[in-house]
N, C-alpha and C positions, 0 to 999 in steps of 0.2 A: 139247700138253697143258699145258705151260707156260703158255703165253700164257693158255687158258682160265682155268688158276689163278689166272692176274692179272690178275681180272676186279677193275673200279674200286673201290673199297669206296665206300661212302656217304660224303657227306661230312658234318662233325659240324651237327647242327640236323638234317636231312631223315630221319627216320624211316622202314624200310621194313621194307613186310610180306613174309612170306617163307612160299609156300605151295606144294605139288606137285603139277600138275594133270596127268594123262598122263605120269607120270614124268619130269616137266617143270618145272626151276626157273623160277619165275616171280617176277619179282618188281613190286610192286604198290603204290605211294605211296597213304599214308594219307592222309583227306579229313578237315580240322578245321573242325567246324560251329562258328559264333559263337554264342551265344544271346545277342540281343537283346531288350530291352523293347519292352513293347508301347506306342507310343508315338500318339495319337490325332492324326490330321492335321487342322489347325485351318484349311487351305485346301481342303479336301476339295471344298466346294460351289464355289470358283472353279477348281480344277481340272477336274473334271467339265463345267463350261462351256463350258473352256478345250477340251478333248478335244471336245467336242460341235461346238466352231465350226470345230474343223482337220476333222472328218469333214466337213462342209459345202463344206468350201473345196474339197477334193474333186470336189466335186459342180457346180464353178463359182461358189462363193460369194467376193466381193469382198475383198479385203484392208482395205479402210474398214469394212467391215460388222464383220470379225473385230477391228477396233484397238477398234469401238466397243464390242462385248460386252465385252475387257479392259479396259477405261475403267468399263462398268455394273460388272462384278465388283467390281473395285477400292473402287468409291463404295461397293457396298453391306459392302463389308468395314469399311472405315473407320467408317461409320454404325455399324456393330455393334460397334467396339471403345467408341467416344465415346459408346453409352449405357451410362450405370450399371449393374450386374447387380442391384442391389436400392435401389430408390428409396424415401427417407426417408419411415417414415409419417407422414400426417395426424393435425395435433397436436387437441384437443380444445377448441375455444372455452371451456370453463369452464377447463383448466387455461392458456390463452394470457391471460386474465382476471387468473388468480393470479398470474403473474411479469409481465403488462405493467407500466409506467412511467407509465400514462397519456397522455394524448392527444400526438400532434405536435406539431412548429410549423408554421405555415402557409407553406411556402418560397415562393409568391406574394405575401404580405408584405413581403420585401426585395428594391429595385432593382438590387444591385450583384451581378451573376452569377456572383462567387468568394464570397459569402457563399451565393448558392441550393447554390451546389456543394457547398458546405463541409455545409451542414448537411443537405441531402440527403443525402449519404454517413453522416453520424451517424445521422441517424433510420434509415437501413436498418442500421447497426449495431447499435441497439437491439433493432429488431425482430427481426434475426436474434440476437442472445442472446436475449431472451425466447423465441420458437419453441425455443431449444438447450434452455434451462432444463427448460420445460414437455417437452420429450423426453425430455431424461434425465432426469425426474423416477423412470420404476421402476426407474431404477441404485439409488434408494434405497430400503433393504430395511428397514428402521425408521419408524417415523411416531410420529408422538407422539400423548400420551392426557393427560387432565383427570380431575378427581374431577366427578363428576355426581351433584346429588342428586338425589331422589325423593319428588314429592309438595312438602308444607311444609320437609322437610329440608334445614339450611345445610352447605354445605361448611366452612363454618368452626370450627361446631363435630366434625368428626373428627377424631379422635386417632390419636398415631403408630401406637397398637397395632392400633388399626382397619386400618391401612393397610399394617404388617408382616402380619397373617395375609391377606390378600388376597393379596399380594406374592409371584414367588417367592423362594427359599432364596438365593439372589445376590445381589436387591434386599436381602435382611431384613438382611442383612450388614454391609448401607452403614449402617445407623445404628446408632450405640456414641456413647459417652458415657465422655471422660476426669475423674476428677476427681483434680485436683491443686492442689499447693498455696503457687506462686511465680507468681501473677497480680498485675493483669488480664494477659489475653492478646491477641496480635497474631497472625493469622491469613493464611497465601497460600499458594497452589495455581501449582503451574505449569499452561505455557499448554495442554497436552496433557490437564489434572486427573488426573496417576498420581500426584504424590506433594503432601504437606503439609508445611507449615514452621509451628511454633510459637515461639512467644517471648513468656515472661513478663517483667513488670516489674524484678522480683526478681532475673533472669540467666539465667535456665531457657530451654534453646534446644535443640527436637529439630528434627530433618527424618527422614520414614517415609514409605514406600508406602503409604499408607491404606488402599488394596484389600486386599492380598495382610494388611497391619498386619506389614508389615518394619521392623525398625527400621535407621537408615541409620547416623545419631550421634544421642547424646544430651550435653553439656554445660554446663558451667555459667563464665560469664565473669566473674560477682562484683563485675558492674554492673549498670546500671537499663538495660533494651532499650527503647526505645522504638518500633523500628519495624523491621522485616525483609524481605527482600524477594528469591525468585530470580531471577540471571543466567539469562543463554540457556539455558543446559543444568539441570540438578539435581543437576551435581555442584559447583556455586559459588551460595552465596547471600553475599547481604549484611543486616548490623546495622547498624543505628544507637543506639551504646552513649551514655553520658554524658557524654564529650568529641567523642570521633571517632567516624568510619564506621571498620569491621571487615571484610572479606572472608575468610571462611574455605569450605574444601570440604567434600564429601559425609563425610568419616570425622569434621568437627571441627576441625582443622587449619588456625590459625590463616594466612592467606595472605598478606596487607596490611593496610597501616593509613593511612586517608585522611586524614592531618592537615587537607589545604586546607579539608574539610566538619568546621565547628569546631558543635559541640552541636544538632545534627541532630534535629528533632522525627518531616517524616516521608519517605519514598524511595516513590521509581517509575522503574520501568525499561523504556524502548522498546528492545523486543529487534530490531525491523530497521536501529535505528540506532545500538547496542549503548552508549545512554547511559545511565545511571545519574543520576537528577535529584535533587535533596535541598533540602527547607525546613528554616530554623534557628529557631533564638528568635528572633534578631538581624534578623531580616528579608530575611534572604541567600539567594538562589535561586543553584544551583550545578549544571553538567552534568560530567559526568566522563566519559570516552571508556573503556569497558572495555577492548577490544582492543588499546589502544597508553599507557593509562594516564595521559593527559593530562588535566587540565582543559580544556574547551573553553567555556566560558563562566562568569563569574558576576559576580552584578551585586546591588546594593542596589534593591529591590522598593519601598520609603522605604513601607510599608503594616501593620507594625506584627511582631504575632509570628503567625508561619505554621504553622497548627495545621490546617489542610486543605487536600489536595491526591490531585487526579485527572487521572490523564491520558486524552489522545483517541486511539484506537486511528487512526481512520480518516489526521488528519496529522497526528499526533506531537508535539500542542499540549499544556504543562501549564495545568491550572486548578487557579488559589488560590482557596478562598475566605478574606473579611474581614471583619474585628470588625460593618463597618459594613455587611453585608448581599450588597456587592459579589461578581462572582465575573470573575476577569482571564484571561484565556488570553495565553502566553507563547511567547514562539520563542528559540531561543538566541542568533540571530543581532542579534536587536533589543530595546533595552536598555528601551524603553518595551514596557506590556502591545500586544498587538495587536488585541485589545477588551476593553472592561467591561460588563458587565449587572448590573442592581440585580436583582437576585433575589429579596433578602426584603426586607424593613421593618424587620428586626431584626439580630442576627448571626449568623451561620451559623454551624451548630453539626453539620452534615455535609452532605455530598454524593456523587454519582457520576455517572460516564457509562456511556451504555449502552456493547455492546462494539464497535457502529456506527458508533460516534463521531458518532449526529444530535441524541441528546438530551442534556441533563441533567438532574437533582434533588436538589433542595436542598434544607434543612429551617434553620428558625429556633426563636427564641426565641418567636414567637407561636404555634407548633404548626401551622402550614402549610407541608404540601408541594405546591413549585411543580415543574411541568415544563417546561423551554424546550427549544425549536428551538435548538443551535448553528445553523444554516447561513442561517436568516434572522432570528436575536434576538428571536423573539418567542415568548411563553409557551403553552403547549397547555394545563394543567391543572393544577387548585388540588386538594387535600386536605386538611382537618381532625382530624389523629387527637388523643386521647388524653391522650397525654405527649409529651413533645420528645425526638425518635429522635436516639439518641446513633450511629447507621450506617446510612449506606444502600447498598443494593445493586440492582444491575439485570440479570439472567440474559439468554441470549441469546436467549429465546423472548418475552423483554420483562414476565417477573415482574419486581415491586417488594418489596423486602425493607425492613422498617423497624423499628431492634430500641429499645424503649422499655424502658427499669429491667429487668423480668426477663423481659418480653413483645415475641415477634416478632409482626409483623402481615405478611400475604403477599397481595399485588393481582396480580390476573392479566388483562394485557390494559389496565393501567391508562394509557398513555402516548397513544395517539392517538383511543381514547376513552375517556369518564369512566366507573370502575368505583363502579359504586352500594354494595359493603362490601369487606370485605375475603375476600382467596379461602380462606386459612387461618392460625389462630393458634398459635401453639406457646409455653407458658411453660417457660422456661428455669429448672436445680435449680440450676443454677452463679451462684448471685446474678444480680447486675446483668450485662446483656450492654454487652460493649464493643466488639465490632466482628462483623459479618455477611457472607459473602459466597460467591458460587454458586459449585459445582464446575462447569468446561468441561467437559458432550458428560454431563454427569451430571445427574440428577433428585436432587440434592441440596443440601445449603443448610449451610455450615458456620458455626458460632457459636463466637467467643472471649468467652469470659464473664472472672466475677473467679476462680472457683473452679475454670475446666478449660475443656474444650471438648465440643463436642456438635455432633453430625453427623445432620441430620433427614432424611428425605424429601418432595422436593417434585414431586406426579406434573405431568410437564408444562414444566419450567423450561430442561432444555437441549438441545443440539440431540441429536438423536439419531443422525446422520448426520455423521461427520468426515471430512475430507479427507488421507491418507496421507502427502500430500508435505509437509501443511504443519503440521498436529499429530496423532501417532499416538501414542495412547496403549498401543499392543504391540508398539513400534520394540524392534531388539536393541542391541545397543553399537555393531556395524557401523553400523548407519544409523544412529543418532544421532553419531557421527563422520564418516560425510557429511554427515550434515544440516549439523554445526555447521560445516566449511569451505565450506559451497555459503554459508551465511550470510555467513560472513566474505568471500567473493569478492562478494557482493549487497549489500555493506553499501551503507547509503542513508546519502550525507553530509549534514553536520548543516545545510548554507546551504539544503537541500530542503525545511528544515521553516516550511510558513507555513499561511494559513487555508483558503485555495482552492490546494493541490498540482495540479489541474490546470490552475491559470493559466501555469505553468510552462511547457507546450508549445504556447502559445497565443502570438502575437504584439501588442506593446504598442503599439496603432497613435496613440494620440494622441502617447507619447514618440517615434513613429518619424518622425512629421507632423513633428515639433518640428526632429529633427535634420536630414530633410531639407532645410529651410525654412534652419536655419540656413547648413547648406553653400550653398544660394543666396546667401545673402546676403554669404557668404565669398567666391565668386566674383564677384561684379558691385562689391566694394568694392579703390580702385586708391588710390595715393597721389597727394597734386598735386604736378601739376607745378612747377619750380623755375626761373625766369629766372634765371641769375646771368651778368653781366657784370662777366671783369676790367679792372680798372683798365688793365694796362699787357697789351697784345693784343702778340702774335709772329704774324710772318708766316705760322704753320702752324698757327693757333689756338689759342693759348693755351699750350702747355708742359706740362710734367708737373704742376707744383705745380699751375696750374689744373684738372686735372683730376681733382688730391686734394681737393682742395676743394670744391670740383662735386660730392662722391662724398658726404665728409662733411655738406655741407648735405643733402642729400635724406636721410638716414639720420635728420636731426634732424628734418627734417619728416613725415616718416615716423612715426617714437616720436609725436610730439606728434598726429601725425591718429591713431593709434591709442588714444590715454589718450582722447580728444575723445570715439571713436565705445565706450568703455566708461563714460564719465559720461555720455553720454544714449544708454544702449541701446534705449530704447520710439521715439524720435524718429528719425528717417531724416535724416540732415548729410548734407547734400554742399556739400562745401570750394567756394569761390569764390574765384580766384586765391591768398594765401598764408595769407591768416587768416580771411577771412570765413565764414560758414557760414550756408547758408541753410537753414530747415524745412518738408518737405511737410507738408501733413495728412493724405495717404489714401496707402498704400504704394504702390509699383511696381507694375502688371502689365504684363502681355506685351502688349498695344494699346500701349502706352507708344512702342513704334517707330514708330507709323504717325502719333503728335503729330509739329507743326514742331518741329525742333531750335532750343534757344536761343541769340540772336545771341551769347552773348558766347563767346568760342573759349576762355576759362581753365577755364569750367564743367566738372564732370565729372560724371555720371548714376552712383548707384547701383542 
């Protein structure tokens, strides 16, 4: 009975059940069911196969017969992974139309088979962005719109009010109208268009969210401003006071003070190469390196006083315009302009670039605006207005702003062809306007008059569609603090800034001819040889002194065939025993071995 007692007990983990069947302990291990997912087998159809050729085999069917059905499986698996589950649709001839580039180049045209290569690979480059373009065209969820008249009706004469009750309650918003009373004003928008920076003559200097109409700071520095201008972010902008440049931040808060930039008329800032550019009276062009606070270049212009200035978004070129009509683009690197264009006939008295950096427009003293091509110097289009536009501006959808005494005039479409009036007028209450210029990603048009400022609607001027990563105008504080160190990591240094940025990854083949050519000619150039015989001969030839001597003459003849062959560089010398020197007329080539060698043995071939 004992023993029965000491029956095992379980051991710990194993679970048992314990039931009494016929008055009969029994006992009974419990079964633990897994649940599993339902899991789709994605070789289903080569298994089946597979099952299908073993039943065969069975039946006498060959071991070759069965390698091969695993071989067909196999292939048609693989087939079925390497097609796409959704193949890109077919773009539409009219929208491949809108983003092409126009025609190829003809790669049968060029003999040499690393240039066919070359530019066949580019032209399928193109093509395939255009096709991208024209695809994701319905990622974009905005389009743009124009004022249309009706019948004899001009668009020019509508008024704002006309075009607020149309409008809705958000648009109607965007136009206010400050008047104040420490002008003229100076007017700029960051590049995202959420906030505005003012500065009067007088000292008067706000920055505000113009949307939401936050105010950020308001101050007054109890000098004459002559021009302002935001850094990368919106929480640093810069003045250009009546001695020095000022940097102060978003609360007011004065941060530095540029002595090197001495009486500063006007500033521009390239935010991917985080410089800060400035004209003086004096004729002084000046870059200043934000990020590490350096001057990095400046130099005398010798062009007189520097009362206009625009920069080229596309390579980071500045344009001055001068007294005498001219307009110079500028690189920091090179102390001469990198071109000039006569513009007007007169002096120029404003300008701008589009935000593509291909056009410019200029205005004179005759009352003609011209449009040139940067990228081939040559001019698209003449205009006659009025009065003589004290600003111009040029929106991204390729409006023309042009503010005359107390009258804007607004062209639309006017740069690549000729706009027969103007698209719409707006007179300004704040007196005379002094500077004009578009909101980014916005259908409006801001104006620094003498008595305040004024913010119009322009249906149709800017883009409608931004890109997130690169200006968002509803970033948080987080993302705008990555944004501003992904910039700082990106910075574009200043030796990058020239006329054509993508000659840079291009190879310079006539300088490369050049230096090739030269190392040839380094190698096949030897010095002459030296008879020297001493006077007093030892039976083991000569002795030590004579063969310090022997050393020293060659070194001297040496130097001397070297000065020889840099006073007649164009001319090909080759030495004739110690002094003479004879001259080809037609260079070396390689046939040159298969001539008879000349008798005399001191000769030496270059």
């Amino acid at each position: 009975m004992k023993a029965e007692k000491r029956a095992k007990k379980p051991k710990g983990g194993d679970k048992i059940k314990k039931r009494f069947v016929d008055d009969s302990l029994v006992d009974e291990p419990k079964i633990k069911m897994k649940r599993r997912k339902f899991q789709p087998d994605r070789n289903l159809e080569t298994k089946t196969l597979l099952k299908f050729a073993h039943a065969k085999t069975s039946d006498g069917m060959k071991k070759s017969q069965l390698s091969a059905t695993k071989k067909n499986a196999e292939d048609e698996e693989k087939e079925a992974e390497d097609k796409p589950l959704l193949q890109p649709p077919e773009v539409e001839s009219k929208k491949l139309e809108k983003y092409s580039r126009g025609e190829g180049i003809r790669v049968r045209s060029f003999k040499s088979k690393t240039f066919k290569r070359r530019i066949a690979n580019k032209e399928k480059k193109i093509q395939f962005s255009a096709e991208e373009a024209a695809r994701n065209e319905i990622l974009m969820t905005e389009t743009t719109g124009f004022l249309e008249s009706e019948g004899y009706e001009e668009t020019s004469k509508i008024r704002q009010k006309q075009i607020i009750k149309a409008v809705d309650v958000t648009s109607a918003t965007k136009h206010f109208e400050l008047n104040l009373e420490f002008g003229p004003y100076r007017i700029d928008y960051t590049r995202n268009g959420r906030h505005l920076l003012l500065g009067g003559r007088q000292g008067h200097v706000a920055a505000f969210d113009w949307v939401s109409k936050k105010l950020m700071c308001e101050i007054n520095v109890m000098e004459d401003v002559l021009d302002l201008k935001w850094l990368h972010t919106e929480n640093m902008f810069a003045t250009a006071q009546k001695e020095w440049v000022f940097i102060y931040d978003n609360e007011g808060t004065e941060i530095h003070c540029v002595k090197q930039m001495h009486k500063i008329l006007r500033l521009e800032y390239l935010p991917y190469h985080f410089l800060l550019a400035s004209a003086s009276e004096t004729g002084h062009l000046n870059w200043l390196d934000v990020s590490v606070g350096k001057t990095i270049a400046g130099f005398q212009t010798r062009m007189g006083r520097l009362t206009h200035m625009a920069q080229n978004n596309y390579n980071g070129t500045i344009a001055l315009g001068h007294p005498t009509g001219v307009v110079t683009l500028w690189s920091p690197m090179v102390k001469e302009p990198l071109a000039k264009m006569l513009c007007q006939k007169t002096a120029i008295m404003s300008m701008a670039i589009d935000p593509a950096g291909k056009y410019i427009a200029s205005c004179g003293m005759d009352r003609n605006i011209n449009i040139w091509d940067i990228r081939a110097m040559k001019p698209m289009q003449s205009y006659r207005v009025t009065g003589v536009p004290t600003s111009l501006s040029i929106s991204q959808r390729g409006c023309l702003a042009a503010g005359n005494g107390d009258i804007v005039q607004l062209y639309k479409d006017c740069i690549t062809v000729p706009a027969e009036g103007p698209y719409m007028t707006f007179k300004c209450k704040q007196w005379t306007v002094r500077q004009v210029q578009f909101c980014p990603y916005e259908d409006v048009l801001g104006i620094g008059a003498e008595r305040g400022f004024s913010s119009i609607l322009v249906p149709g001027s800017g883009e409608p569609n931004f890109d997130s990563y690169e200006h968002n105008p509803f970033r948080t504080k987080a993302q705008r603090k990555e944004a501003e160190v992904k910039a700082l990591l990106e910075k574009v240094p200043a030796e990058l800034i020239t006329l054509d940025p993508l000659a840079i990854t291009e190879v310079d083949i006539p300088s490369l001819h050049d230096k090739l050519e030269a190392q040839k000619k380094l190698l096949y150039m030897r010095p002459p040889k030296i008879d020297f015989n001493p006077r007093r001969k030892n039976k083991k030839g000569g002795g030590i002194q004579a063969a310090k001597t022997r050393q020293i003459l060659r070194e001297e003849a040496k130097k001397d065939f070297i000065k020889l062959i840099k006073k007649n560089k164009t001319d090909m010398l080759v030495p004739v025993g110690g002094n003479k020197v004879q001259q080809h007329a037609e260079p070396p080539s390689v046939l040159d071995r298969f001539k008879a060698k000349p008798k005399k043995k001191n000769q030496i071939a270059i």
